[in-house]
Steps between C-alpha positions, in 0.01 A plus 500: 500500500349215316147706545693812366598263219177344414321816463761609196476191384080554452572852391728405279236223351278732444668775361579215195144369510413867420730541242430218335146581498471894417843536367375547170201708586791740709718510182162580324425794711776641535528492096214695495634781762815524277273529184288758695744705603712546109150482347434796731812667454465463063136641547608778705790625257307470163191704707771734562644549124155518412366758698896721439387431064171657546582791736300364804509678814860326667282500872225315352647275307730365738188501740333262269833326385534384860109442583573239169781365636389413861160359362690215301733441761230417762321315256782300438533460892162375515549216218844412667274401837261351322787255341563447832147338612384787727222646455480851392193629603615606913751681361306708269264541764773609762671744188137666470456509858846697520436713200226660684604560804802699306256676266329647813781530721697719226137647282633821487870418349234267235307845440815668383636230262171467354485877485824468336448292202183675450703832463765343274242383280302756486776757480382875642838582501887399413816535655596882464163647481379725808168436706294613731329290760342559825648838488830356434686624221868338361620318223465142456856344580403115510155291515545191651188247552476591869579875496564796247823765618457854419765775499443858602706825379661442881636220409240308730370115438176454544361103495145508419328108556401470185136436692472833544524575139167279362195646493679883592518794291814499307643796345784455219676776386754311288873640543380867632294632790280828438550835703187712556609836647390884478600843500260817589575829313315826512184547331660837356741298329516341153381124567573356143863658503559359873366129330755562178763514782408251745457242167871615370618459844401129531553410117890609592581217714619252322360190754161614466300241274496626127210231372271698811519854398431710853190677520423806663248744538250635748426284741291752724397825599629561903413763720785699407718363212375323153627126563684314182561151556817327373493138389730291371718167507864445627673128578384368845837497601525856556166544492554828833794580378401616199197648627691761703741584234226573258324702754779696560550568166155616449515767760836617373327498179195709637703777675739573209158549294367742756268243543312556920454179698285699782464517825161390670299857530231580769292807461411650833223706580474702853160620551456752813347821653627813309750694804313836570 
């Protein structure tokens, strides 16, 4: 017992030798943290109102907001040790140290973000607009610093890593998608009064893009019908849908002219010996 009793006596000593000694360098430090951490905080919400007054992209900006803010915090961590007599220096070693282990462990997940504030500053496309990439088609729903989500006429998500998007071939149609179709009709017929109808046809529809007038026109000369090619630009949305309504209409359109969509024709020739 009086062992028990000595040793919280001693502790109990030095706990108040300490206290007397570093108390003010402990008040000091922790000072510091608290300053850190509003400091921080202030920096972070004025970064914020800036970036909102001059229209910066929200993703970015509260990427960067937050890179700002953790930078003065930890500096402010590193001066509050310092107050407190230890040296530094091991722990930025050990912070490097662990920093690189993480880059490589997650290089990929790096990739993307970096990929990411490359695209939002760069800006191929917005929110809304449609793209193709990798053979992927949909409209952009959300670009995030890791990943960009794109939404099909199916109602599909697709998550591209945005990765995958630098140093590809992007395609940006803006808020429509083109359709590049054809129709054959005889060569007997009248081809510039089948392409008055086939253009009337598509100009009716009142989703098909009016700053993109359609073209059409000969696209080819088959084996067995004269070829005129139909393009033109309809939301991405309903980007089949309208497709087969349009070529429906057309082939209404085509048979109420008197208009022939043929038939593949074979000529066959049956040579032999003349019967006696």
């Amino acid at each position: 017992m009086k062992q028990e009793l000595h040793y919280m006596q001693e502790f109990y000593n030095q706990t108040i030798a300490f206290l007397a000694n570093y108390s003010f360098q402990i008040i000091g430090a922790l000072l510091i943290i608290v300053i850190g951490w509003f400091l921080s905080k202030y920096i972070y919400n004025l970064l914020i109102q800036f970036f909102n007054k001059h229209d910066f992209d929200s993703t970015l900006g509260k990427f960067a907001a937050n890179a700002v803010r953790i930078l003065i915090l930890g500096a402010m961590v590193v001066v509050a040790i310092g107050k407190l007599g230890i040296s530094v220096a091991p722990f930025i070693a050990a912070i490097g140290a662990i920093f690189l282990t993480a880059g490589l462990a997650i290089q990929g997940s790096v990739a993307n973000f970096a990929a990411g504030i490359s695209l939002v500053i760069s800006r191929p496309f917005k929110i809304g607009d449609t793209i193709l990439i990798n053979n992927i088609y949909g409209e952009v729903e959300e670009i995030k610093l890791a990943y960009t989500t794109l939404r099909t006429e199916d109602e599909e998500l697709i998550t591209v890593p945005n990765k995958n998007m630098i140093g590809e071939v992007i395609v940006n149609s803006f808020d429509y998608r083109i359709v590049e179709s054809c129709v054959g009709i005889s060569y007997s017929d009248d081809v510039e009064k089948a392409i008055v109808i086939i253009r009337n046809v598509i100009d009716s529809f009142e989703n098909v893009s009016v700053d993109n007038k359609c073209i059409v026109g000969i696209e080819k000369f088959g084996d067995n019908a004269v070829e005129i090619g139909m393009r033109y630009w309809v939301p991405t949305r309903s980007f089949f849908k309208m497709q087969y309504e349009v070529n429906l209409a057309v082939y209404k359109a085509l048979n109420e002219a008197q208009l022939t969509i043929p038939y593949p024709q074979r000529d066959i020739h049956v040579y032999g010996q003349t019967a006696v």
